[in-house]
C-alpha positions as CSV (number, residue, x, y, z in Angstrom):
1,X,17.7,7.7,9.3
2,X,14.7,5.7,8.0
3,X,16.1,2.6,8.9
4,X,16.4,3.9,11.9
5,X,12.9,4.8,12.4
6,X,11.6,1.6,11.2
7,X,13.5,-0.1,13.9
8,X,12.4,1.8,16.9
9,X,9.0,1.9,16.0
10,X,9.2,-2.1,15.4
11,X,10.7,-2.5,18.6
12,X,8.3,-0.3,20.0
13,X,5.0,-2.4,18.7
14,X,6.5,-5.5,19.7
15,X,7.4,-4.3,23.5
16,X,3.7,-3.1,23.9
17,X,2.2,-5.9,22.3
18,X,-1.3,-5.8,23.5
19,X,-2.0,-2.4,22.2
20,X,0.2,-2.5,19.4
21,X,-3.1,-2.4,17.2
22,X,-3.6,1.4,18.0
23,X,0.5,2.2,17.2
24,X,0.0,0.0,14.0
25,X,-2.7,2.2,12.6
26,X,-1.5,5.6,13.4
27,X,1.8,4.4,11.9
28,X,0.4,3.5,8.6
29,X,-1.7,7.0,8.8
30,X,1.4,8.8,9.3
31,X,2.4,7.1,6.3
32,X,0.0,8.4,4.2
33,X,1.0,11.8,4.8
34,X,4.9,10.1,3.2
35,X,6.4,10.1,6.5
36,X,9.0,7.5,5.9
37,X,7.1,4.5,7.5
38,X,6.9,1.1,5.8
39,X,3.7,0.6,5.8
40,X,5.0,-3.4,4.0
41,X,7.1,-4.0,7.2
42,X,4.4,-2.7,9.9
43,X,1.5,-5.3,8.2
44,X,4.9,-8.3,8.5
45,X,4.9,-7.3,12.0
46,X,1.2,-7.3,12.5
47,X,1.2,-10.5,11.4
48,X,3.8,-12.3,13.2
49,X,2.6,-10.5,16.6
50,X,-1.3,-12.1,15.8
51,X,0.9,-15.5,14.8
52,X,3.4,-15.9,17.8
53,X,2.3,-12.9,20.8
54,X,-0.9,-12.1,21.1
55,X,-2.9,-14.6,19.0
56,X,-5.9,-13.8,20.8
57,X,-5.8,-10.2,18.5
58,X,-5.5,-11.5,15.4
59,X,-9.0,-9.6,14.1
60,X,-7.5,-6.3,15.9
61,X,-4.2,-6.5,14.2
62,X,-5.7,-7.4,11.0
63,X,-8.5,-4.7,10.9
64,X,-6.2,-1.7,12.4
65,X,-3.9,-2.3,8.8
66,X,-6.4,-3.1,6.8
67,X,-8.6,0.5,7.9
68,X,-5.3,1.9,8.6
69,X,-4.1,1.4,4.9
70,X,-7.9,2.5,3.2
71,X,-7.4,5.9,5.1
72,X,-4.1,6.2,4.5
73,X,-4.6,6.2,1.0
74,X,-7.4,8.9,0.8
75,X,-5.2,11.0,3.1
76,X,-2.7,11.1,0.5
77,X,-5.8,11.4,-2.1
78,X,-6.9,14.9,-0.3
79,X,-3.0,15.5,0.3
80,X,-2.5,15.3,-3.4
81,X,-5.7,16.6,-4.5
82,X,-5.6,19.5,-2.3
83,X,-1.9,20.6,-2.2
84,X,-0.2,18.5,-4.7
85,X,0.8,21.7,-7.3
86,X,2.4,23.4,-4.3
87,X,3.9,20.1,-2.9
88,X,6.2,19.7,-6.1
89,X,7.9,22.9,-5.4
90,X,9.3,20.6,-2.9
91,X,12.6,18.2,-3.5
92,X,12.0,15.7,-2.0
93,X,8.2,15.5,-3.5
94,X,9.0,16.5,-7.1
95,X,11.4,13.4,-7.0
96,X,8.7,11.3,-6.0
97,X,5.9,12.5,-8.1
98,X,8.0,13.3,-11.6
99,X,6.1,14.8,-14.4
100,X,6.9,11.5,-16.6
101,X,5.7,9.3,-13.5
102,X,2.9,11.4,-12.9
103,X,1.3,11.3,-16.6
104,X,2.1,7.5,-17.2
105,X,0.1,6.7,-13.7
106,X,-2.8,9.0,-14.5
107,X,-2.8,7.8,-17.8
108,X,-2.9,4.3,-16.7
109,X,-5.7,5.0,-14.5
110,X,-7.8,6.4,-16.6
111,X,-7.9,3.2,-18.5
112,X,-7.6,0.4,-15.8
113,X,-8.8,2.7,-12.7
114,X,-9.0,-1.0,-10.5
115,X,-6.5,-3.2,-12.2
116,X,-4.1,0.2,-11.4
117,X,-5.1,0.4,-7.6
118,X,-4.4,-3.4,-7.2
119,X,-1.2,-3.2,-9.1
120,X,-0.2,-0.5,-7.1
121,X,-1.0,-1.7,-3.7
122,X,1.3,-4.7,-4.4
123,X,4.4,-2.4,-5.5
124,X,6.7,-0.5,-2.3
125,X,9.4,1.9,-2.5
126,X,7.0,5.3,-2.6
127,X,5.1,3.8,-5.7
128,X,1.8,3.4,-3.9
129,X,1.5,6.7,-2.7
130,X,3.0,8.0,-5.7
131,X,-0.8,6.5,-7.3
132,X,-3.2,7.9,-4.7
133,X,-1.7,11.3,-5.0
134,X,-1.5,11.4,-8.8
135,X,-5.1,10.6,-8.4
136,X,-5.9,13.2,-6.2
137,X,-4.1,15.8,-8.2
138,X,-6.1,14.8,-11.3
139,X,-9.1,15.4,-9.6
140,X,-10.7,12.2,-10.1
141,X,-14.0,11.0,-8.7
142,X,-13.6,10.2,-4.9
143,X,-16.1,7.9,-4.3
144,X,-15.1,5.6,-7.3
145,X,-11.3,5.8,-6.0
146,X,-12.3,4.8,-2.3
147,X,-14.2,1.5,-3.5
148,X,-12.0,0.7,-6.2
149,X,-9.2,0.8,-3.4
150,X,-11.0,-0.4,-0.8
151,X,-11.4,-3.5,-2.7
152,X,-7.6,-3.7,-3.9
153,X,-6.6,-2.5,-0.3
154,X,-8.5,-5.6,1.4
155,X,-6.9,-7.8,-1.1
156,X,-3.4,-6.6,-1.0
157,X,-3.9,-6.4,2.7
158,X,-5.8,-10.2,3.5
159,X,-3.2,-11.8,0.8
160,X,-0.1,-10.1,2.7
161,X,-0.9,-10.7,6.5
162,X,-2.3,-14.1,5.7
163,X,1.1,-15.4,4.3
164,X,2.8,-14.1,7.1
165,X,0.7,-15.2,9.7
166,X,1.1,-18.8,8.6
167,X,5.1,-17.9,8.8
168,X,4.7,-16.4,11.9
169,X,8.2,-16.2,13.0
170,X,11.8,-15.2,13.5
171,X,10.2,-11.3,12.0
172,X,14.0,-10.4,11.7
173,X,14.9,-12.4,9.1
174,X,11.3,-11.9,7.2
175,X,11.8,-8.3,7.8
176,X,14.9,-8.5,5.5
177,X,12.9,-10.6,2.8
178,X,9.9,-8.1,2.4
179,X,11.3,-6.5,-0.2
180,X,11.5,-9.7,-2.4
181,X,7.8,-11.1,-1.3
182,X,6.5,-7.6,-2.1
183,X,8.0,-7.7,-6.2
184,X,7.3,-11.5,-6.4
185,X,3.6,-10.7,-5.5
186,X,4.0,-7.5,-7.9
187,X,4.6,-9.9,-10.6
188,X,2.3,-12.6,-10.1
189,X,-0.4,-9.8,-10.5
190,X,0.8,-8.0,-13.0
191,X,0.9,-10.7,-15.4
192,X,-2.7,-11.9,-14.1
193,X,-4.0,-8.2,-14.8
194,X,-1.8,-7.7,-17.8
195,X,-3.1,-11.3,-19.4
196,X,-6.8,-10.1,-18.7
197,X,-6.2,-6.6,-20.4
198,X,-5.0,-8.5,-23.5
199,X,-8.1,-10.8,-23.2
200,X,-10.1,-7.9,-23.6
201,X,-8.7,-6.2,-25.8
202,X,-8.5,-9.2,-28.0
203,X,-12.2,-10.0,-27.7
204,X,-13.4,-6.7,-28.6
205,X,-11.4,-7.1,-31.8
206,X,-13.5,-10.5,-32.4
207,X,-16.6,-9.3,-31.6
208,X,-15.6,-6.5,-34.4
């Protein structure tokens, strides 16, 4: 079914080419709202169409995910915030947002708010929106949670278009890959953030 999805709405953006910049971003809004849209595969495609179709776009394509992405997230921020108690008497959204899940994310935002948001931009599979809604539900301070991830969004965004706009082709075959880019990435950032955690931690205990 979600497969499914995915594949019209790629074959979709890539028969309307031109505009595909407004279908991109209402996509990835829809996906805020957990509508089962890859927002991973839909910035892949961006990329490849500003790479190989309509070059002359590129800022279009790039800006409609990047925008797209920030408000998706402080949809699912307000979803969360504003609905989230009543949206776990739901299956299919207590399975995503699991009491254990919910208190190790809050937890670990509390303590690395930004290093959490990057983190989490970098990690599919329902994780990132698992983050903005745990925020929301613990009520935490809107403003900081829209620059923190406006910052992490642009990065995660900039970092994941540019790679694939250098591919820039055969989006079939990369398609099948994103999975793999998107935990390689993961890594790669979790040991920088988790190496400057332990940096810190170990020069307070010098400074003591």
């Amino acid at each position: 079914m979600i497969n499914s999805i995915m594949d019209t709405l790629i074959d979709w953006i890539v028969k309307h080419a031109a505009t595909a910049h407004w279908f991109i971003f209402a996509s990835i809004l829809l996906a805020g709202l957990n509508i089962p849209i890859s927002a991973d595969v839909i910035i892949i495609i961006s990329a490849i169409l500003a790479a190989t179709v309509v070059p002359e776009n590129v800022w279009l394509l790039f800006f409609s995910v990047f925008i797209g992405c920030a408000l998706s997230a402080q949809l699912a921020y307000w979803t969360g915030r504003l609905i989230g108690p009543q949206l776990l008497r739901i299956r299919y959204f207590a399975k995503l947002l699991q009491p254990a899940r919910l208190a190790k994310i809050q937890a670990f935002y509390e303590n690395h708010g930004f290093s959490t948001l990057i983190i989490g931009r970098f990690i599919p599979f329902g994780v990132r929106n698992a983050i903005f809604m745990t925020t929301g539900i613990s009520k935490a301070n809107f403003g900081k949670f829209v620059l923190r991830d406006s910052i992490a969004c642009f990065i995660w965004t900039a970092t994941c278009f540019s790679i694939f706009y250098a591919l820039g082709n055969n989006y079939q075959q990369l398609k099948a890959y994103v999975h793999i880019v998107n935990i390689l990435l993961f890594a790669a950032f979790s040991i920088a953030v988790i190496a400057f955690v332990w940096y810190k931690k170990t020069r307070k205990k010098t400074v003591r």
